[in-house]
C-alpha positions as CSV (number, residue, x, y, z in Angstrom):
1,X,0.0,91.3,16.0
2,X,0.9,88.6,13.7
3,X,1.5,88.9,10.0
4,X,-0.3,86.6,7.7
5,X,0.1,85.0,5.1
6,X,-2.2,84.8,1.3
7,X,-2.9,81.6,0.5
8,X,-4.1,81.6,-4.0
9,X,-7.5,83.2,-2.8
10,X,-8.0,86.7,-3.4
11,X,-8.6,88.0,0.1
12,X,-7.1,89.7,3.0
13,X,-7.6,89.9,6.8
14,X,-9.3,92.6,8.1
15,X,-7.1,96.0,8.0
16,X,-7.3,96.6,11.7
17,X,-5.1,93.8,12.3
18,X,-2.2,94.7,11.1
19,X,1.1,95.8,13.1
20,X,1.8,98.8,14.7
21,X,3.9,99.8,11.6
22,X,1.7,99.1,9.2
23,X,2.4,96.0,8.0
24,X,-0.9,93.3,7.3
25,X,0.2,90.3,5.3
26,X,2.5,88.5,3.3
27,X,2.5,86.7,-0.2
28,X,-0.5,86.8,-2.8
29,X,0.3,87.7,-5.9
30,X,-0.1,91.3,-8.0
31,X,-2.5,89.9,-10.1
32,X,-5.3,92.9,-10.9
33,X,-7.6,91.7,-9.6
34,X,-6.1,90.8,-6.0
35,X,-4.5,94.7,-6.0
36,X,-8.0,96.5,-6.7
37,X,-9.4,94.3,-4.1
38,X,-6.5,95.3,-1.6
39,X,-7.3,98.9,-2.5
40,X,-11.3,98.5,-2.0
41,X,-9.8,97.4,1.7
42,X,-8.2,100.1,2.3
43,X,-4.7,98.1,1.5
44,X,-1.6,98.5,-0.7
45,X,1.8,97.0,-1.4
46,X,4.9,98.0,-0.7
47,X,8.3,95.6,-0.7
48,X,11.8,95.8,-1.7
49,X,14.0,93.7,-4.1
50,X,14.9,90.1,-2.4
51,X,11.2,90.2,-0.3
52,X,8.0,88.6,-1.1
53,X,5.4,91.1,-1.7
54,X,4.9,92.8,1.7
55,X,0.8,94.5,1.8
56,X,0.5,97.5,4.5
57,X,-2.7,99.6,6.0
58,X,-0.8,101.9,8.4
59,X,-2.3,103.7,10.9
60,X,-2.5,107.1,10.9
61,X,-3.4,107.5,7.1
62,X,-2.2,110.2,5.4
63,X,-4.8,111.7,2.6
64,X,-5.5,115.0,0.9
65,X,-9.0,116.7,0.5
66,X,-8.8,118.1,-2.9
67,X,-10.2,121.5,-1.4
68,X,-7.9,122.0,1.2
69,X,-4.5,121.6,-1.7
70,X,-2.0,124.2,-0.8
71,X,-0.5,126.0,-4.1
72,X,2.8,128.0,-2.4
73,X,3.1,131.1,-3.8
74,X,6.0,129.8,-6.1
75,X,4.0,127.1,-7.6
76,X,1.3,129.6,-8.6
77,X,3.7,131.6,-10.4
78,X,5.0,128.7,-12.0
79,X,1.9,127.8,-13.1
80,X,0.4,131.2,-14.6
81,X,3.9,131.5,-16.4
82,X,2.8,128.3,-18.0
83,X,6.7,126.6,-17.6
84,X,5.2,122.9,-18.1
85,X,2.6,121.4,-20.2
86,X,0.4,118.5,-18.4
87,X,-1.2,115.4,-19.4
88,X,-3.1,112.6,-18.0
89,X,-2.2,109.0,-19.3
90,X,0.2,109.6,-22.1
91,X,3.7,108.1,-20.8
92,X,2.7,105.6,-17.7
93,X,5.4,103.1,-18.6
94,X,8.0,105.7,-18.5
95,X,6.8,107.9,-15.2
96,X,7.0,104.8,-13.6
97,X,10.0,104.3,-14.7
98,X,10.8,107.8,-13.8
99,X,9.7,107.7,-10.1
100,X,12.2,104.3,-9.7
101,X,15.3,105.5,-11.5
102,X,15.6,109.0,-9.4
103,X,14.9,107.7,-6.2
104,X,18.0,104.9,-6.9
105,X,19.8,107.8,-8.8
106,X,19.9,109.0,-5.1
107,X,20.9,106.6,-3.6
108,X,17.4,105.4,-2.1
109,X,15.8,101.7,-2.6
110,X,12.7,101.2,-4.9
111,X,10.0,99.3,-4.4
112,X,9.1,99.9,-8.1
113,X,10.5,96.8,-9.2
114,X,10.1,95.3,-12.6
115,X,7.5,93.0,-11.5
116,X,5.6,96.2,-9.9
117,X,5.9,98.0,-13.2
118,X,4.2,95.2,-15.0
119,X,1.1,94.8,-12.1
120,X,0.1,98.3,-12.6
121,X,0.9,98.8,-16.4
122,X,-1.8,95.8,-16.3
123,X,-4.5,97.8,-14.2
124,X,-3.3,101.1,-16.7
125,X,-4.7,99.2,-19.6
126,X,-7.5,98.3,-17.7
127,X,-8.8,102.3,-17.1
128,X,-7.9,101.8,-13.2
129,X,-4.5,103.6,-13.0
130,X,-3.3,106.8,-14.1
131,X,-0.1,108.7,-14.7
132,X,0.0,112.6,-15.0
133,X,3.0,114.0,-17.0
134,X,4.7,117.5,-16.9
135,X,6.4,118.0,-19.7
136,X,9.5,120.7,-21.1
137,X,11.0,121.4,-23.8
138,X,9.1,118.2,-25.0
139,X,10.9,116.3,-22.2
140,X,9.3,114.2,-19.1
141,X,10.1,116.9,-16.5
142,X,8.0,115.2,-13.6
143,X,5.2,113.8,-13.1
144,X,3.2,111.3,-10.7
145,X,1.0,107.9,-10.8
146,X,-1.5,106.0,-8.9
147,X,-4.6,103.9,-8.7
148,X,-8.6,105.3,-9.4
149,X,-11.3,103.9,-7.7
150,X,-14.4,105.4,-6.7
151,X,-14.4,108.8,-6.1
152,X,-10.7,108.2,-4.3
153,X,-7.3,108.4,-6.3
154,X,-4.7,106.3,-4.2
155,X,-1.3,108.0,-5.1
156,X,1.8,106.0,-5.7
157,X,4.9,107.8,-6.4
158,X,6.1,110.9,-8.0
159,X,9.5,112.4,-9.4
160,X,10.9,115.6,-10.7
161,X,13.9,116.4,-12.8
162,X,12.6,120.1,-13.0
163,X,12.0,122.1,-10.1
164,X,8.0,122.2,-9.1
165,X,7.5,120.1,-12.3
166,X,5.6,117.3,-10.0
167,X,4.2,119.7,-8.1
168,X,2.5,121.1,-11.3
169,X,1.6,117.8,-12.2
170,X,0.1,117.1,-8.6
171,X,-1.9,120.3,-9.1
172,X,-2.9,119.9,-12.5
173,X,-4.8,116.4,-10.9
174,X,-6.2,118.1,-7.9
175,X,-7.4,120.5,-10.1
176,X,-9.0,117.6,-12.3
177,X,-10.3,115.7,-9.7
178,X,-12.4,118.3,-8.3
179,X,-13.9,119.0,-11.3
180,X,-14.7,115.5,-11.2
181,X,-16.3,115.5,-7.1
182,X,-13.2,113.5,-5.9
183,X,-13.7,113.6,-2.1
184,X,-9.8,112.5,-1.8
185,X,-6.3,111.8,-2.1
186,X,-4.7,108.7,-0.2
187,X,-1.2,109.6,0.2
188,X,-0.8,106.4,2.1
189,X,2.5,107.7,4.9
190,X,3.3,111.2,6.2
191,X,6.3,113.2,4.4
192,X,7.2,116.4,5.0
193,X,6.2,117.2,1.2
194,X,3.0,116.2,1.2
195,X,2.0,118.1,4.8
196,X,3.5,121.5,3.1
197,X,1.0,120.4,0.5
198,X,-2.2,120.5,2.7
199,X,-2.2,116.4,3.6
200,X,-3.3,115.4,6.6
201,X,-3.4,111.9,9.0
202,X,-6.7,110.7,9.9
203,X,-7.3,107.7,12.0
204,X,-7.2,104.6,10.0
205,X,-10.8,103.9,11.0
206,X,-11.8,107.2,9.4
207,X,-10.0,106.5,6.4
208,X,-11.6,103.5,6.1
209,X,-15.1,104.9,6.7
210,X,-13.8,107.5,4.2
211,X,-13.3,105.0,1.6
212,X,-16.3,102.7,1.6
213,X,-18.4,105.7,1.1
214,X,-16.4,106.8,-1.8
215,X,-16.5,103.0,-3.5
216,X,-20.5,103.5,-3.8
217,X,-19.7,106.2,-6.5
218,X,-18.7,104.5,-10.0
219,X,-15.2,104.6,-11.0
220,X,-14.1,106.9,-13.5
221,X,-12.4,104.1,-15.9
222,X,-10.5,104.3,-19.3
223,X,-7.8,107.0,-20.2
224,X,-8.0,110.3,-18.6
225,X,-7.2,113.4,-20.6
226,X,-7.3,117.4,-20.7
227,X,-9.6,119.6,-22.6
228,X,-8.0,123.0,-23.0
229,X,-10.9,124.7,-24.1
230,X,-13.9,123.8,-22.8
231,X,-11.9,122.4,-19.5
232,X,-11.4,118.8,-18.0
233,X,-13.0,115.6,-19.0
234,X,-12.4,112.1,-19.4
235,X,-11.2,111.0,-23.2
């Protein structure tokens, strides 16, 4: 399959031509609007320092139903002894910031590059992307981001400096999004994390059937926040 190129207009070829590994086009821009598009097709990007920008649809897909989360015993317990306090859309700048400096603190390449920060602090202002925080000792102790559109939440990254911190987090947004009638989680590639999680692969196909019936449900824009006591709602 051939790789092609954006021209300035905000479109893309059609998903199911992309490689074998994933990879659809090259080029564009990470302009808002071009990336919410991308994600309405089912399309994200993902490129290191020193490439153009690099926009993937791989196939398998992994996603998570928000039903079938799996809390490990060790996570429930860390949750009922209440170790973290978690928050929607207080600190996106700096859990971004977060989920590129550990992975390069081990050694590992980033594609959350200064000019990636920027695109989605843009779409963050705009009510499309979220971050979730888990905080200790006042202190960002992990926490995870991604993109809202529908009734789908595309994850991006997510980082701990505590142990289960982002897996609090994680829960803390399952938790919220089935309040809210998510019907998924795109976790975009397989890890070994994210199966032990309850994620699954699904035929890009399905995925993408998956997702156009979501997009007919209105986004849940603007900041994102917790109620303590009368539950979870949007602020």
């Amino acid at each position: 399959m051939p790789v092609y190129a954006l021209s300035e207009a905000i479109c893309f070829p059609d998903p199911s031509l992309a490689r074998a590994d994933g990879l659809l086009a090259v080029g564009g821009d990470l302009s808002p609007e071009r990336l919410l598009n991308a994600y309405c097709m089912g399309i994200f990007p993902w490129y290191s320092e020193g490439e153009p920008i690099l926009w993937w649809s791989p196939n398998p897909r992994l996603i998570l139903i928000p039903s079938r989360f799996h809390m490990s015993s060790s996570l429930k317990k860390t949750l009922r002894q209440k170790r973290f306090t978690v928050t929607l859309d207080t600190a996106f700048k700096d859990v971004m910031a977060a989920c590129a400096a550990v992975r390069q603190d081990q050694g590992e390449g980033t594609w959350i590059l200064p000019d990636m920060e920027k695109a989605y602090y843009r779409l963050h202002q705009a009510g499309f992307a979220h971050s979730v925080e888990a905080w200790q000792d006042g202190e960002l102790a992990g926490g995870l981001y991604g993109v809202s559109l529908g009734r789908g939440f595309f994850g991006e990254s997510m980082f701990f400096k505590k142990s289960n911190a982002s897996k609090a987090a994680f829960a803390t947004l399952v938790e919220f999004l089935t309040a809210h009638e998510f019907e998924f989680i795109d976790c975009q590639m397989k890890t070994p994390h994210l199966m032990s999680l309850g994620a699954e692969e699904r035929p890009r196909s399905v995925f993408l059937d998956m997702l156009h019936q979501t997009l007919e449900f209105p986004t849940l824009r603007g900041r994102w926040s917790l109620e303590s006591e009368n539950g979870l709602k949007i602020g």
